[in-house]
N, C-alpha and C positions, 0 to 999 in steps of 0.2 A: 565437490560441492562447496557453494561459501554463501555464506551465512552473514547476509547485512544488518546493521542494528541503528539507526541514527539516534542520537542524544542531545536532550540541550536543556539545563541546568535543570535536572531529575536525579539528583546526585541518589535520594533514597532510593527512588525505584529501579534504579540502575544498580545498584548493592544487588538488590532481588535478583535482578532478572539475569544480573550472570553467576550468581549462586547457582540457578535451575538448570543454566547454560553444563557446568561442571558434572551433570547426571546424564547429558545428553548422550544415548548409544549412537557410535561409530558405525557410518553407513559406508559398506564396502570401498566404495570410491578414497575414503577419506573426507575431511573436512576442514576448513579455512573459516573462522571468524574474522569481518569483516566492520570495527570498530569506528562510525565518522562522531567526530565532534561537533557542534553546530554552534560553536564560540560560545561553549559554557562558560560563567562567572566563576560558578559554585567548586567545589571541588572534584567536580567531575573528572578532567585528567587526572589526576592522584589518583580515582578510582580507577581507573582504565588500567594506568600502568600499574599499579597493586593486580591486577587481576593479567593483565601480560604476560606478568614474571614467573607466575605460579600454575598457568593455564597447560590444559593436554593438548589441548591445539595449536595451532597457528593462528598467532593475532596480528591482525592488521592494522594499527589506527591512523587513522585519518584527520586531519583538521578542515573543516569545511567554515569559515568563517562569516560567509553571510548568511545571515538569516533565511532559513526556507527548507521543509522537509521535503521539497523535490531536488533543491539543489547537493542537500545530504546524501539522497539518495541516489543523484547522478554520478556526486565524487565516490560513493561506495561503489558503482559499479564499475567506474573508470577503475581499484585498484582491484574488481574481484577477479581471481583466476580460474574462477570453478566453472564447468560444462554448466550446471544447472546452480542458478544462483537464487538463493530467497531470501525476504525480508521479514522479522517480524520488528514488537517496538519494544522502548527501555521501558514501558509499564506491561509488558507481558512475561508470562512467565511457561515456558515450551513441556509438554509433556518430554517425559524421556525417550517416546520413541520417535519424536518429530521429525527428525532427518532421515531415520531410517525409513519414515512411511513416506517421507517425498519424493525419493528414490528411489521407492515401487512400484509407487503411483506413478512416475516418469517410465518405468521401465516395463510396465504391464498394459499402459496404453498408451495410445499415439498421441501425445497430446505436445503441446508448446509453450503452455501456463495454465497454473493452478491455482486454485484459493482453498481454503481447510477452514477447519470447523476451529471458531471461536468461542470458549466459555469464560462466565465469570467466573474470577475467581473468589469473588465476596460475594455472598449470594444478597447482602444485605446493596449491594450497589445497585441502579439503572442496567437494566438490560440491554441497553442503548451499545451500538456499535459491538455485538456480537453476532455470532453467524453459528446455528445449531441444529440446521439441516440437517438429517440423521442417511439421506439417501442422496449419491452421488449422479451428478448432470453432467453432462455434454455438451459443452459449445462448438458450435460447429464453427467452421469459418465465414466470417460476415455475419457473426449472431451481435445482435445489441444487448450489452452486457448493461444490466438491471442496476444502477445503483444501489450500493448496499449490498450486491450479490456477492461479491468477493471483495476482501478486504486487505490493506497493505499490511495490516499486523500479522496477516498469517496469508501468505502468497509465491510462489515462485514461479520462474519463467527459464527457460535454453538462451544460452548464451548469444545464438544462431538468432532470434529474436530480436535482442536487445541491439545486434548488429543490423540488423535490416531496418528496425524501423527506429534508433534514436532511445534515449532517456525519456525522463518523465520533463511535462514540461515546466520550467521555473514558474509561469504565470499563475501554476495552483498550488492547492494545499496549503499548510500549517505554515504560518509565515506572511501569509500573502494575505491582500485583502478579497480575495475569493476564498479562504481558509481551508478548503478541503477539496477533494474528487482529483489529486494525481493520479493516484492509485489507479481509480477506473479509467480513467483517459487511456492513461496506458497500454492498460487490457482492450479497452474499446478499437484502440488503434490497432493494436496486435492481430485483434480480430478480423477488424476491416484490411488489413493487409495481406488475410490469407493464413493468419496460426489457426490452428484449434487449442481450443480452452476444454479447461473442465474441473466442475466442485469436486474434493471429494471431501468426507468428512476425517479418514484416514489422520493426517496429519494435524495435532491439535495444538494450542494456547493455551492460556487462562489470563484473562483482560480483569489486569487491577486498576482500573483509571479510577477508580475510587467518589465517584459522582452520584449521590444520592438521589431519586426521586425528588423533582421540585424544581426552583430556580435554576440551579446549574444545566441540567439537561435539558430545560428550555429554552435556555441563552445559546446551549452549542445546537442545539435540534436550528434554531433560526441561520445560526453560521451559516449549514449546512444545506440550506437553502438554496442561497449564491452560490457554493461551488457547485449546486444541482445543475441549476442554470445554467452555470457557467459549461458544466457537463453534456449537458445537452445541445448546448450551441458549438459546441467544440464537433458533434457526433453529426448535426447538418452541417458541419462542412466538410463529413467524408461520404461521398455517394454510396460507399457501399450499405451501409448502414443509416442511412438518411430516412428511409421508407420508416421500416420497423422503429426511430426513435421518433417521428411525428406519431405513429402509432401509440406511443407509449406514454410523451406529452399530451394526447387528446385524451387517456383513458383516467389517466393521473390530475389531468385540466379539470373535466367533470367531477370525480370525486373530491376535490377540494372546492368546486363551486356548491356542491352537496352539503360540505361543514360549514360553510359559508365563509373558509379561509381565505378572505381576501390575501391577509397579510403575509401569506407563504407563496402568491401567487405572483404579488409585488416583488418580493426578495431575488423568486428566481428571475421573473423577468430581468429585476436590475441587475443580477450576475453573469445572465446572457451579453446583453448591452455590454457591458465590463468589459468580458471576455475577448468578443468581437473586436472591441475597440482595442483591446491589447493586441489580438491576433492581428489586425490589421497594422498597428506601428511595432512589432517586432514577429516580422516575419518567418525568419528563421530561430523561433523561439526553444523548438527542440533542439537538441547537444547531438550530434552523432558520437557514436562510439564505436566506432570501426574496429580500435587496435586492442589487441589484448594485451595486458600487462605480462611481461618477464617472469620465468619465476627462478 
């Protein structure tokens, strides 16, 4: 298995979160830490290679120097070697049995990616961008996967996957000016090409993003918007799933003309538009990953 992490100038929360890493139990298979850089300032390599030298695993790193947490997350999978590879982020910090339960959860059902259950770990933080489902879903193939329903901080997928259908793609997420929804695309794609998915709550996190009720969570709640959008137009242009996400636009259109959210309704529309406009002059905007690395 191997274990992706991308970083970019979080030098503290990155201390953390491989602290937690060091507790982690050894899941039959073995395990690979999968290190990308994403052209920190801070001291961030110092810490990397501090925690290299001294680590139980195998550490990978990476430099990934343009900006973009999908393109971090493409160079980590281009060096991971593991059957089942997953991602969490440098502000989380992994229960210690987190690898062992995604390698159960892979090996008890038929599945071809997963999402796990996210908690905070301040209880004094936003709520925001956690996942505390207490009861495991099934997605089937060709299910339209729910924004918000599975998250890139606690997620994995078969390597078998990530060959058939390509990386995440550059034009979303953290980085980009659609800011977020790699993650689902992803999965959305996965789906529509024939994996099955499925939550379980099994494999856990604890989400230190550290964002208090108020201003900040409002500011990224609106980000969040655009990469909706952008999510959703990305989801009409695959047939298989095209029905069930106008389903899901029309149920979500209404309840936001209910609060009388203009301004959430604006956002994604312009994230759609965005999107489209990107998909359309870079065509081939997902990365194939065909080859697996050496080991």
């Amino acid at each position: 298995m191997s274990l992706v992490i991308c970083t970019r100038n979080r030098v503290h929360r990155l201390r953390s979160c491989l602290r937690y890493l060091r507790g982690a139990q050894v899941p039959r298979g073995g395990w690979e830490l999968v290190l990308v850089d994403n052209g920190s300032t801070d001291a961030t390599p110092a810490v990397i290679e501090e925690f290299r030298r001294s680590a139980l695993c195998e550490v990978i790193v990476v430099s990934q120097p343009i900006e973009g947490l999908a393109r971090s997350r493409n160079a980590g999978l281009r060096r991971a070697r593991g059957d089942i590879i997953a991602f969490t982020d440098d502000d989380c910090y992994i229960d210690p049995g987190f690898l062992v339960q995604i390698e159960t959860v892979f090996a008890s059902r038929k599945i071809d990616f997963l999402g796990g259950r996210i908690l905070l770990y301040d209880p004094a933080d936003d709520a925001i961008t956690t996942q505390t489902r207490p009861h495991a879903v099934v997605l089937e193939p060709g299910s339209f996967v729910t924004p918000g329903f599975i998250h890139g901080a606690n997620m994995a997928v078969r390597r078998d996957v990530v060959v058939a259908i390509g990386g995440f793609d550059p034009g979303l997420g953290a980085g980009t000016a659609l800011y977020a929804a790699e993650d689902t695309e992803f999965l959305a794609r996965a789906s529509a090409y024939g994996w099955r998915g499925a939550y379980d709550p099994g494999p856990v996190v604890y989400h230190h993003h550290g964002r208090k009720p108020g201003r900040d969570v409002w500011r990224l709640m609106k980000r969040y918007d655009y990469g909706r959008g952008a999510y959703y137009a990305s989801c009409l242009l695959m047939p298989t799933v095209r029905v069930s996400c106008l389903r899901h636009i029309y149920r979500e259109l209404k309840a936001s003309l209910r609060r009388t959210d203009f301004g959430s309704i604006a956002r994604e529309l312009s994230g759609m538009i965005q999107f489209l406009f990107y998909r359309a002059t870079h065509v081939d905007s997902v990365p194939s990953l065909r080859e697996k690395p050496a080991r």
